[in-house]
N, C-alpha and C positions, 0 to 999 in steps of 0.2 A: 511620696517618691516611689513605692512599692508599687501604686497603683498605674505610676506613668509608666514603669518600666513594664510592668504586664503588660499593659495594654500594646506599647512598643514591638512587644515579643509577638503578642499575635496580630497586629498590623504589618508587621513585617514577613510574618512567615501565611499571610492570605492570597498575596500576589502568588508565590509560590503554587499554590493549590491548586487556586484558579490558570494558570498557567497551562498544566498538566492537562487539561479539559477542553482546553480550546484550540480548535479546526482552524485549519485554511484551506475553504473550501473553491475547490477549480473551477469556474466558469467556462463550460467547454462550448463551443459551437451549437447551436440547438438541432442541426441535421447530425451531431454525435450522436447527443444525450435520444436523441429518438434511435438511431439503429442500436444503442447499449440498451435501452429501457428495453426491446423487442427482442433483440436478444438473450435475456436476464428473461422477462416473462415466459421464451418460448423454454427454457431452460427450465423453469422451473414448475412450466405446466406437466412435465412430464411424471412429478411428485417426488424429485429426488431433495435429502436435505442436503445443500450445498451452498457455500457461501463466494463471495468474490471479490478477490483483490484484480485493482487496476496496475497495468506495468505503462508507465507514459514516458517516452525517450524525442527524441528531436532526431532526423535525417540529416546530413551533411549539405540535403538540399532545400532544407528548411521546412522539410514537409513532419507530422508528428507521425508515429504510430503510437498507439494506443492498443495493447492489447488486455482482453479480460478472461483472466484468470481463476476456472471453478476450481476450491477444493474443500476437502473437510477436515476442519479442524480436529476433532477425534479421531482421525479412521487413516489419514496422509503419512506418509514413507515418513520417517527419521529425520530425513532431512529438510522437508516439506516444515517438518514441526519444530526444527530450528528454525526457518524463516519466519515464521508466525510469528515466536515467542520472541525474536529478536527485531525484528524489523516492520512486517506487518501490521501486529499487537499494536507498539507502540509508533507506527505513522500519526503525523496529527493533521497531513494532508488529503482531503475526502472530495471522493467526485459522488455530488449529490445528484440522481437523477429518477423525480418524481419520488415514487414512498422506497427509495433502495441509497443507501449512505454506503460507498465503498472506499474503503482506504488507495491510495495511491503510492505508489514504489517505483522508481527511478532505478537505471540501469548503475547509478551512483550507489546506490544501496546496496548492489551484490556484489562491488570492486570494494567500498570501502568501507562497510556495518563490521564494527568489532562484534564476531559471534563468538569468542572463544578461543582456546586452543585445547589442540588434542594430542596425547604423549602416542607416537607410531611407533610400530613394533622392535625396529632399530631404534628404540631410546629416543630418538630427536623429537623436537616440540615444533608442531605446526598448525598455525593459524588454523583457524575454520573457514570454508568459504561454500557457497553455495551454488552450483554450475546448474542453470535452470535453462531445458530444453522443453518448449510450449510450440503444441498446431493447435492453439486455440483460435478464439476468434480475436481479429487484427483489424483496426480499421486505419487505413493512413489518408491523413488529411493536413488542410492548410488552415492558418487562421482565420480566413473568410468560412471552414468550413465546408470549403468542395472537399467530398471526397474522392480518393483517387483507387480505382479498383487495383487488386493486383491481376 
């Protein structure tokens, strides 16, 4: 009986693990994953160490942007390193494109990621939130994949 119940304990808590590990990886248009993949190479031929989260939203007119996001994990503002630790870290959604795996963040992620709270100098307690101002690079497109310049 001792043995069923082990075995119980850790059949039940592998799902778990494995859970933790595993991606949903985005399928994007293959005229994206080429102007991100050329983007990312030209970025990176310049020899900076910098990594890159994707921010992916939907237009009112059904068009996407997608914009990518360089920063460095070590070296990024205060508040830079609260998004990391809170929401980018652990995304389990990744846009895979060619040898580069970058997590994915949704504008749902900055209105509604519990980061905390923080006690402000009048005493009162207020949420954490992240106000993120990007001129990076933005590509908006449809699901055939046309891009549309701005």
């Amino acid at each position: 009986m001792k043995f069923v119940l082990f075995y119980l304990m850790i059949g039940a808590s592998v799902p778990c693990v494995a859970q933790t590990k595993n991606h949903i990886y985005y399928d994007l248009p293959k005229s994206i994953n080429t102007r991100v993949r050329d983007h990312i190479d030209h970025y990176l031929s310049k020899g900076t160490d910098t990594d890159f989260v994707a921010d992916l939203s939907e237009n009112t007119d059904g068009r996407y942007l997608l914009s990518i996001i360089d920063y460095k994990k070590g070296s990024g503002p205060k508040v830079f390193g609260l998004l990391y630790s809170e929401v980018i870290n652990k995304s389990n959604r990744m846009l895979k494109i060619g040898k580069y795996t970058i997590p994915i963040i949704t504008s749902e992620d900055m209105i509604f990621a519990d980061l905390g709270e923080t006690k402000m100098p009048d005493g009162r307690v207020a949420k954490k939130r992240v106000i993120m101002n990007f001129d990076g690079y933005t590509i908006t497109f449809d699901r055939s994949g046309k891009i549309y310049e701005h």
